[in-house]
C-alpha positions in Angstrom: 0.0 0.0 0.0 1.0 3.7 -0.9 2.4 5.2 1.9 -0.8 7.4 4.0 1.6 10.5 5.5 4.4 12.6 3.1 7.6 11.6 4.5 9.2 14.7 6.8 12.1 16.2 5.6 14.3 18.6 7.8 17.3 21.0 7.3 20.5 20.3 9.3 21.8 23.0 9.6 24.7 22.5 11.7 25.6 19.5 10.1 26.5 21.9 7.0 28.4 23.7 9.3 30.8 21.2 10.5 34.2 20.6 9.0 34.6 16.9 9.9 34.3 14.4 7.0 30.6 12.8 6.3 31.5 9.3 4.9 33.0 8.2 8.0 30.9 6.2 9.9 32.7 4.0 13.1 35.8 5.0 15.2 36.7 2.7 18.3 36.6 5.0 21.3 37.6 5.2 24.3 34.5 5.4 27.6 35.5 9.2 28.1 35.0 9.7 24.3 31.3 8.9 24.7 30.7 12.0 24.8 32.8 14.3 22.0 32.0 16.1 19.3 31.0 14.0 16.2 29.0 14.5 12.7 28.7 11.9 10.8 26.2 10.8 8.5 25.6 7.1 6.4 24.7 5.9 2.9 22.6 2.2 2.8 26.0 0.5 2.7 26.8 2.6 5.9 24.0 1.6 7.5 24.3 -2.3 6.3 27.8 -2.1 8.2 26.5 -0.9 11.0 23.6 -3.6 11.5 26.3 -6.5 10.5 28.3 -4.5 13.2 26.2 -5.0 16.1 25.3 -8.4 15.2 28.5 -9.9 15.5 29.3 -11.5 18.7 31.6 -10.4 21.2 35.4 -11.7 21.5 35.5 -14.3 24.1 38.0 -12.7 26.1 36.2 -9.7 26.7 33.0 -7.8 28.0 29.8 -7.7 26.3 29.9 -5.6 23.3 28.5 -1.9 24.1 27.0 0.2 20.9 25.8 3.8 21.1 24.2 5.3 18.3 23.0 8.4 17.7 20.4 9.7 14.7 20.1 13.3 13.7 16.8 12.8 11.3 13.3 13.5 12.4 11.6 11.0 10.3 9.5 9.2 13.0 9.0 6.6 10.7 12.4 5.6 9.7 13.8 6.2 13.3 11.6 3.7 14.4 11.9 1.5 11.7 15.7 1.4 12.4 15.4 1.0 16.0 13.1 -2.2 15.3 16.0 -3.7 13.0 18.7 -2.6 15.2 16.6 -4.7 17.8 16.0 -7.5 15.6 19.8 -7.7 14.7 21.6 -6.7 17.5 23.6 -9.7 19.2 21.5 -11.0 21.9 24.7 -10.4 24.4 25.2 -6.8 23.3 24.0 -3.3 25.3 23.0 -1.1 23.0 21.7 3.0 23.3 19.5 4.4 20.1 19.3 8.8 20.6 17.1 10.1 18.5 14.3 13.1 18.3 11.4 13.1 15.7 9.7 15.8 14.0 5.8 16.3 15.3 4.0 13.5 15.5 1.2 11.8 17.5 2.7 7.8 18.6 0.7 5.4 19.9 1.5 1.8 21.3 0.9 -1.4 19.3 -2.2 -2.5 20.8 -4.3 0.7 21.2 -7.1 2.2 19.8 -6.2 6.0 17.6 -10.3 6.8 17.6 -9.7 6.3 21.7 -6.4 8.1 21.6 -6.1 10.8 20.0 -8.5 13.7 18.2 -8.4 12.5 15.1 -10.0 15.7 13.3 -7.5 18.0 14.8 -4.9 15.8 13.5 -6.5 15.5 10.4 -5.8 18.8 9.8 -2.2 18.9 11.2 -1.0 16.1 8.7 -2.1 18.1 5.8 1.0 18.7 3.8 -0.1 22.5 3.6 -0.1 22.7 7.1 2.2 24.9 8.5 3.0 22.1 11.6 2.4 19.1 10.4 1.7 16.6 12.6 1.6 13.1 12.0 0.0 9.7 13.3 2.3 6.9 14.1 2.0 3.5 15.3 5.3 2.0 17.2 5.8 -2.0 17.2 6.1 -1.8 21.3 3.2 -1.5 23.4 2.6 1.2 25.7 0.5 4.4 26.0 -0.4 7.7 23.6 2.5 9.9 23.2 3.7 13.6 21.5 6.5 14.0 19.6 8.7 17.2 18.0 11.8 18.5 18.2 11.7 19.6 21.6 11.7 15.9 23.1 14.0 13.6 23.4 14.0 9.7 22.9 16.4 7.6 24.1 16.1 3.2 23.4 18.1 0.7 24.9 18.4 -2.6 24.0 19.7 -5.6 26.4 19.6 -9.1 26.9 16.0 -10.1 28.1 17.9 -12.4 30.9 17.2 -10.6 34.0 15.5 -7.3 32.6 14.0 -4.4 35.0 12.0 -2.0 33.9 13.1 0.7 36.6 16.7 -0.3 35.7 17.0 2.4 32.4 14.4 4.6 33.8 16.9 5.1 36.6 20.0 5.4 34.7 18.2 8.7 32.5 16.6 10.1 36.3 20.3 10.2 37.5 21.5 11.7 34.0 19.1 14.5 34.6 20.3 14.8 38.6 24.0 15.2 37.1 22.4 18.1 34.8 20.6 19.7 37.8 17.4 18.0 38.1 17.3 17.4 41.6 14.2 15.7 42.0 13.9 13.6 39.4 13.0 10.1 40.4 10.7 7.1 39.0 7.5 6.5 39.9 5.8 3.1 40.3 4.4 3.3 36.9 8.7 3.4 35.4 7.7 6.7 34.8 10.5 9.7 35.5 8.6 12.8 37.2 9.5 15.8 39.0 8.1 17.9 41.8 9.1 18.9 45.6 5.6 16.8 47.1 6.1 13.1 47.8 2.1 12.7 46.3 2.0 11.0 42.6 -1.4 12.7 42.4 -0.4 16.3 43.8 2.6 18.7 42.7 4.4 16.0 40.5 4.9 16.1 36.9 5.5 13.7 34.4 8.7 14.2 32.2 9.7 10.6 30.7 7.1 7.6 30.0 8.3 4.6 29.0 7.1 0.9 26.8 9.0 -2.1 26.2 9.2 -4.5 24.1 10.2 -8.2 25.1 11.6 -11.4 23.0 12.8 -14.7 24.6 16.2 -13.0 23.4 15.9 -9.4 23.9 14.3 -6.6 25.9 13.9 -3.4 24.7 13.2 0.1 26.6 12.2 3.0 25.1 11.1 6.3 26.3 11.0 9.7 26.1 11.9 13.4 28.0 10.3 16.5 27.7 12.7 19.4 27.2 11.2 22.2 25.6 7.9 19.7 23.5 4.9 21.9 22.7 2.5 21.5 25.4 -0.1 22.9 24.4 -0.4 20.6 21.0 -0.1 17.4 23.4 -3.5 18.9 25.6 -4.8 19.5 22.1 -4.4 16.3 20.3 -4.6 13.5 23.1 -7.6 15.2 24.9 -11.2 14.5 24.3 -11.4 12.0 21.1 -14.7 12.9 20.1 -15.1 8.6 19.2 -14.3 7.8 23.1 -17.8 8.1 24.5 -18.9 5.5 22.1 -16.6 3.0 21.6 -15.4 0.3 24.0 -12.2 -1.1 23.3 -10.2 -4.1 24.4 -7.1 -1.8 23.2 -4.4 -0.6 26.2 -5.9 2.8 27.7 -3.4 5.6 28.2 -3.1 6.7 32.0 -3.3 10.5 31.5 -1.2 12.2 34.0 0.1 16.4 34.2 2.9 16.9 32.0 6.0 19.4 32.6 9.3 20.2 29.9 12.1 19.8 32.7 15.1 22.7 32.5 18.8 21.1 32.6 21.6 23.3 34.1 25.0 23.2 32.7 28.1 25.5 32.7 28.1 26.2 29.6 24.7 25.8 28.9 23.8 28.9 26.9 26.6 27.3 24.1 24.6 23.9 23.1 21.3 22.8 23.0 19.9 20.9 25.9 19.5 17.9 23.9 23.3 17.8 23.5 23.3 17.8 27.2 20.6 15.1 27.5 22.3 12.8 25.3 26.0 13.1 26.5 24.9 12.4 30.2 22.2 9.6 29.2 25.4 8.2 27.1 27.7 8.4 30.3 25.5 6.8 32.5 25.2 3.9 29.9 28.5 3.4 29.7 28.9 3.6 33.2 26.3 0.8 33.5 27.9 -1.8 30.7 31.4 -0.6 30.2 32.7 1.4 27.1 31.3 1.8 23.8 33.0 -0.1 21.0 31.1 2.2 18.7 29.6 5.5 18.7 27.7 6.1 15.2 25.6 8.9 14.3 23.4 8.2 11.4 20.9 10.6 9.3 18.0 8.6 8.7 16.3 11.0 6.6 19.2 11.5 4.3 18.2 7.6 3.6 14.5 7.9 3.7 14.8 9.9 1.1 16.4 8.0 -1.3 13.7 5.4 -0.5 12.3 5.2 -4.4 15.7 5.4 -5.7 17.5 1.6 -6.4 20.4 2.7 -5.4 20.0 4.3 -2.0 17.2 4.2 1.3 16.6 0.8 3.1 16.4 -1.7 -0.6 20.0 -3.3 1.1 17.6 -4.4 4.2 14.3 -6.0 2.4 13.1 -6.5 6.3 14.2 -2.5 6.8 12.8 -1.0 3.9 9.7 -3.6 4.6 8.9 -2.4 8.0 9.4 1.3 6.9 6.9 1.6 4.5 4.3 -0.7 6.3 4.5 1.8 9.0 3.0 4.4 6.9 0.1 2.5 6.2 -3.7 2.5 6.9 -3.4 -1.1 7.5 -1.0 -1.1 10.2 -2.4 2.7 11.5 -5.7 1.6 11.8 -6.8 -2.0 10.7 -3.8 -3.0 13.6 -6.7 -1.8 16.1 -7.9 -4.5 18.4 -11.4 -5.4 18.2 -13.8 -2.8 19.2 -17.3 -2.0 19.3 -18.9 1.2 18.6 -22.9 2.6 19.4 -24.5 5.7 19.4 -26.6 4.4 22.1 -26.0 3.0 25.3 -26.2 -1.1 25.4 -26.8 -3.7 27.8 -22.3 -4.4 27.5 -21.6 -0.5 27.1 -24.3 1.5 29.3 -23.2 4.9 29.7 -25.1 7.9 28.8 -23.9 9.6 25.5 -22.9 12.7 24.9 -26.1 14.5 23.6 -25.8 15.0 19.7 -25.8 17.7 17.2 -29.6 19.2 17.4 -30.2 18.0 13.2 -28.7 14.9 13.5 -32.2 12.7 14.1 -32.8 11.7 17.6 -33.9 8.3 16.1 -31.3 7.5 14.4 -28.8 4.8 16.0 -25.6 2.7 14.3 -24.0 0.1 16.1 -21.0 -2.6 15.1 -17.9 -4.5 15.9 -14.9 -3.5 14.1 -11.5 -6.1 14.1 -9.0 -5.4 12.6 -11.1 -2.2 11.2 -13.7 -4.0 9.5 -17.6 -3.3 10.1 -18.8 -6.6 11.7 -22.4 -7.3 13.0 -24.0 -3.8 11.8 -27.1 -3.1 13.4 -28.6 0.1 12.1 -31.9 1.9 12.5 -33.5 5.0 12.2 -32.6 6.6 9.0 -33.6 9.4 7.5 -35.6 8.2 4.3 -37.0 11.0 2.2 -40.7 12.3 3.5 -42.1 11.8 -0.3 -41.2 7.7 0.0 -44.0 7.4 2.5 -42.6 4.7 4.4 -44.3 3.2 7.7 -42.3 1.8 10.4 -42.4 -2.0 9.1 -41.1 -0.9 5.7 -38.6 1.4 7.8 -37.4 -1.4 9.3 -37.0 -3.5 6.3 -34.9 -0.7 4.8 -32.9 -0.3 8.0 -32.1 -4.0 7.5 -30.9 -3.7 3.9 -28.8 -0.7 4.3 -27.2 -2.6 7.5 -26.4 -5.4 5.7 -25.0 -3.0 2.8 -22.3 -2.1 5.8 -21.1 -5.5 6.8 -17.5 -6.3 6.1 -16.9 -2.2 5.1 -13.0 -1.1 6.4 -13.8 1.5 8.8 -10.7 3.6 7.9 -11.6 3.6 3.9 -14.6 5.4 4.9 -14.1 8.8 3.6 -17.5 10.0 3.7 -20.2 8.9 5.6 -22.7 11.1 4.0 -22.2 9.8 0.8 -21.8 5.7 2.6 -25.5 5.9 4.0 -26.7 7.6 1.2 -25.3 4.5 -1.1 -26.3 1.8 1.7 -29.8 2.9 1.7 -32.7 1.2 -1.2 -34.5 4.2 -1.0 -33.6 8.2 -0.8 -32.8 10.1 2.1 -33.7 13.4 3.2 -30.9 15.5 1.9 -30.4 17.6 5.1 -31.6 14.8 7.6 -28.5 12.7 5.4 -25.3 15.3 5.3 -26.1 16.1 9.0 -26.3 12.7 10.2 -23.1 11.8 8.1 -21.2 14.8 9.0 -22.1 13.7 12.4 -20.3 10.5 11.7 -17.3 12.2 9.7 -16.6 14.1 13.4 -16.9 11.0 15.7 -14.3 8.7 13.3 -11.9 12.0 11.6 -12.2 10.0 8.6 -10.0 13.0 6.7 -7.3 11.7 8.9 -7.5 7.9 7.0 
């Protein structure tokens, strides 16, 4: 499938400031060296090193084989398209840290539900490629809760050995990277998240700055998470508040836990020279190596320079057929939406989902009601009734019901998220006319609840 979302594309501009050379990609260094001054970038055969890299095994005289890598694109999709093949072909004895930021974007875990989520209609309108800020939807392969992205927060992945994995172990090591940058009080919670704040109350004066998901093989065990440095608040209150689907649907999908959210300020001497990011990642990379011993590697990689070669034989992720695979399946509908776990959706209250509804738009008609199950986004057990057929049809209540029936049944197996129109869907679905008002209210009614110009 095409890809849904245009693929970001960002200027670097200190990158074509700096005087190293760009083709080099791997340097052994020393554990103090963590930290230095590097700009690098990678073609596909760069990158194909570096994944046969970390999946050779350690020398059996030594330590475990410690990688840190860094990426200076903001292509959500390719970062975590690379972090899932870095994952998948790491050596299962190696320790390895992924840095990385994205540009705007809305992710959310695995196994949840976007019309739950996240405001699909205000996104809609964010992932236009006119807008201004675009903002786009993402689905990550871990599991895990609702989360903003952009340039102002940082992620940071590591990747371990599933033998003996903690999930406060790496949420610890970036609380005391922010202590050694003059958060005092940061600290993990007994959710593995990192918050702030003077009271010793989760619920009162605390703020959350880091959340976390995992992913976990038989081999492997990978944490990921974030930290708010300077994010755009106001677009996270925006976009994960109030889905305007929630009150409807019941979902078996993982719930987010919503909880006050606060960009944390670092302190450094020379602060005021580098951005805070810089800071972030040089002490979460020192506390790694502190952890597992030094890096054998410290690459920095530009994953939209390769993202955008992506229809070009010669260059993006065609060296990787499981890379380039997992990129562009990302960007799909089918793994955005029809990866949904089975829902169910009613504008009324039912026997399994009684609570009150929100009161509809005044034209939409009070009669009306839809109901279905949707897996794996398609329209299963539609129960309709209530539609507005056109006053000059005449039709009595049995007949109504007939009609109901047919344009039901019309429904059955429809994908949810190749709905672009629900106006024009009932007005197909149904044997007879509609009133024309009665049908682009109760349709546009339906376009709000599911943001189908976000599909």
């Amino acid at each position: 499938m095409a890809a849904l979302f245009p693929r970001p594309s960002h200027e670097l501009p200190w990158l074509a400031q700096c005087s190293l050379p760009l083709r080099t990609l791997w340097t052994p260094i020393r554990a103090s060296s963590a930290a230095s001054s590097r700009c690098l970038t990678t073609s596909a055969g760069d990158l194909g090193q570096l994944l046969d890299r970390v999946s050779q095994p350690p020398p059996s005289d030594t330590k475990p084989v410690v990688h840190i890598i860094h990426s200076i694109g903001r292509n959500p999709f390719a970062n975590l398209a690379i972090e899932h093949r870095l994952f998948e072909r790491a050596h299962a004895e190696s320790r390895l840290l992924l840095l990385y930021r994205n540009s705007p974007c809305v992710v959310i875990g695995r196994n949840q539900n976007p019309w739950t989520e996240v405001n699909l209609n205000q996104l809609s309108v964010r992932a236009r490629p006119s807008s201004s800020d675009v903002v786009q939807l993402v689905r990550r392969r871990s599991g895990g809760g609702a989360v903003y992205h952009d340039a102002g927060n940082a992620n940071w992945s590591v990747h371990i050995p599933s033998a003996g994995f903690d999930r406060d172990q790496h949420a610890l090591m970036v609380a005391r990277a922010l202590q050694r940058l003059g958060v005092s009080s940061a600290r993990v919670n007994k959710r593995h998240d990192i918050v702030i704040g003077t009271s010793t109350s989760e619920d009162d004066g605390t703020y959350k700055i880091s959340g976390s998901a995992y992913k976990l093989t038989s081999r492997r065990a990978m944490h990921h998470g974030t930290c708010l440095l300077g994010a755009d608040l106001a677009a996270v209150s925006g976009l994960l508040r109030a889905p305007p689907a929630a009150p409807y649907l019941k979902a078996r999908g993982v719930a987010s836990v919503r909880s006050p959210v606060r960009n944390v300020t670092l302190s450094d001497k020379d602060e005021t020279a580098h951005d805070p990011h810089d800071h972030f990642g040089t002490a979460v990379a020192a506390e790694f190596e502190s952890m597992y011993g030094p890096a054998a590697s410290n690459t920095t990689i530009d994953v939209d320079s390769l993202a955008a070669h992506m229809d070009s034989t010669e260059g993006g992720f065609a060296f990787d057929p499981k890379l380039a695979k997992g990129y562009a399946e990302l960007m799909t509908a089918d793994w955005l939406f029809g990866q949904t776990p089975q829902f169910t959706f009613s504008t009324q209250p039912t026997e399994e989902d009684p609570r009150e509804r929100p009161l509809r738009p005044l034209d939409v008609p009070p009669q009306f009601d839809l109901s279905f199950t949707a897996r794996h986004g398609r329209l299963l057990d539609v129960a309709l009734s209530g539609l507005p057929y056109d006053a000059s049809e005449n039709v009595g209540s049995d007949r109504a019901a007939d009609f109901d029936q047919a344009a039901a049944s019309k429904l059955e197996g429809r994908i949810l998220y190749e709905i672009r129109d629900w106006r024009a869907v009932l007005a197909e679905a149904s044997p007879i006319p509609l009133d024309t008002e009665a049908e682009a209210s109760t349709g546009g009614w339906l376009n709000q609840l599911f943001g189908v110009q976000c599909y």
